[in-house]
C-alpha positions as a Markdown table, in Angstrom:
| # | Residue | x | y | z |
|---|---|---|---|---|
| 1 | Unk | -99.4 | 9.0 | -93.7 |
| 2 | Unk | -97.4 | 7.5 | -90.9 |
| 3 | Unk | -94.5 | 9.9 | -92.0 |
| 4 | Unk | -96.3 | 12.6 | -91.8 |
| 5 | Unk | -97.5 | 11.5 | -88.4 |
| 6 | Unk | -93.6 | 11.0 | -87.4 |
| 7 | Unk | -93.0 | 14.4 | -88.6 |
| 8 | Unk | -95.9 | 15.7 | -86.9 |
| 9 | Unk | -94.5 | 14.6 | -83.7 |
| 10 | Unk | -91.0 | 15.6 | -83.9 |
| 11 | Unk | -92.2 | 19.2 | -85.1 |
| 12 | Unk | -93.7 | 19.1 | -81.6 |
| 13 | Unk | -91.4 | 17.8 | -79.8 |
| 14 | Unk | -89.1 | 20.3 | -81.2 |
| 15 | Unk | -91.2 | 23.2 | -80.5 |
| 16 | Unk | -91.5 | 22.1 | -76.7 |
| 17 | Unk | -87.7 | 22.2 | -76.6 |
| 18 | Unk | -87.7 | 25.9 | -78.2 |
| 19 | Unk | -90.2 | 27.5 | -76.2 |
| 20 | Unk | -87.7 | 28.9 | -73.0 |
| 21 | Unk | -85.0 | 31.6 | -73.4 |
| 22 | Unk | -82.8 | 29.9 | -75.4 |
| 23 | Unk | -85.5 | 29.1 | -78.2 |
| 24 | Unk | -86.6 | 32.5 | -78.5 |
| 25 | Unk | -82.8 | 33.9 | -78.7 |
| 26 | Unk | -81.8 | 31.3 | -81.1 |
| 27 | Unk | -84.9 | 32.2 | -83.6 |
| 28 | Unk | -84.5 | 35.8 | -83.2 |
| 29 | Unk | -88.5 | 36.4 | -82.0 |
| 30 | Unk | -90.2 | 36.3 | -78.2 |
| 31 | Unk | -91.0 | 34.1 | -76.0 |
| 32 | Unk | -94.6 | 35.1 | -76.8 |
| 33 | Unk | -94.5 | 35.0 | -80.7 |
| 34 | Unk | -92.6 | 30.6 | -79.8 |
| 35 | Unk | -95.4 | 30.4 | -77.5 |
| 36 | Unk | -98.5 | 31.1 | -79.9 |
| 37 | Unk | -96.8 | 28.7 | -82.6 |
| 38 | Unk | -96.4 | 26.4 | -80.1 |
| 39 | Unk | -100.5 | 26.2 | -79.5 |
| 40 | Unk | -101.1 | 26.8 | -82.9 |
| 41 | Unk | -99.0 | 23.7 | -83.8 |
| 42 | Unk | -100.8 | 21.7 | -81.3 |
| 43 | Unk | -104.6 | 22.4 | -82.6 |
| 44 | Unk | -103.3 | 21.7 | -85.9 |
| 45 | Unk | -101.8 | 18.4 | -85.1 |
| 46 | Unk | -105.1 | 17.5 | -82.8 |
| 47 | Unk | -107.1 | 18.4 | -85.8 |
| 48 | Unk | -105.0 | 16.4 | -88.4 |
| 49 | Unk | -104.7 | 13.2 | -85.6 |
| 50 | Unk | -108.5 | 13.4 | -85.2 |
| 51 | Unk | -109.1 | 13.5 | -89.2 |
| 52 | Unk | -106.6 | 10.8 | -89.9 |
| 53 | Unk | -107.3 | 8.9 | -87.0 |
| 54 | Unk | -104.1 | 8.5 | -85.8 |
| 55 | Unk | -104.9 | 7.9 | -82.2 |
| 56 | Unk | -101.1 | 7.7 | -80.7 |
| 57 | Unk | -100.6 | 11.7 | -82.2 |
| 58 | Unk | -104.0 | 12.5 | -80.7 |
| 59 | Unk | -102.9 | 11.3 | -77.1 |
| 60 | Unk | -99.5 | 13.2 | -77.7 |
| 61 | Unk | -101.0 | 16.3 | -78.4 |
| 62 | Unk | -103.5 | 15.8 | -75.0 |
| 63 | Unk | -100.4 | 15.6 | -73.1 |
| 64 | Unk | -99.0 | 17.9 | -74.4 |
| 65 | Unk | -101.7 | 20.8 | -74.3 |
| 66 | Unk | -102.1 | 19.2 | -70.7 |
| 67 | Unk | -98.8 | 19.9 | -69.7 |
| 68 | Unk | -99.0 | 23.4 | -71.5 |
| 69 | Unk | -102.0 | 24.5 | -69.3 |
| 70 | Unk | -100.3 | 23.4 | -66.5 |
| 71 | Unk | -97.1 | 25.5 | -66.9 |
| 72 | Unk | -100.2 | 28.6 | -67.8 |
| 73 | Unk | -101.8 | 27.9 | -64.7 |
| 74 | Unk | -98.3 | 28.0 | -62.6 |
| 75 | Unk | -97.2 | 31.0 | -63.7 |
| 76 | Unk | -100.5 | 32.9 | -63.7 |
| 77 | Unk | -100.4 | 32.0 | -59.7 |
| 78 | Unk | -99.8 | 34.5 | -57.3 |
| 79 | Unk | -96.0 | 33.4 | -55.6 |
| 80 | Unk | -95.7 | 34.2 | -52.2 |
């Protein structure tokens, strides 16, 4: 269980890193299509840290999904 948890956490990590321009160019789909894996990936992992009880993936995915609604919030704001 633990390396799945490791796994779990590096998959995540990972998608962070591809979600700009470069990510989407270097897997050949949008920025969009990295975007919706990337959520997906993070109610997945919540789901499994929650059912495994795995409390340090749990607060990893908070951040992150955190940090994700920040960067929605940002760029949903009208710029002056």
């Amino acid at each position: 269980m633990k390396y799945l948890a490791i796994a779990l956490i590096l998959g995540l990590l990972a998608l962070r890193l591809l979600r700009g321009r470069w990510g989407s160019r270097f897997l050949g789909v949008s920025g969009r299509v990295v975007d919706i894996v990337y959520v997906a990936a993070l109610v997945i992992a919540g789901v499994a840290a929650v059912a495994t009880k795995y409390w340090l993936l749990l607060a990893l995915v908070v951040v992150l999904l955190v940090l994700r609604i920040i960067e929605a919030v940002r760029s949903r704001a009208p710029r002056e």
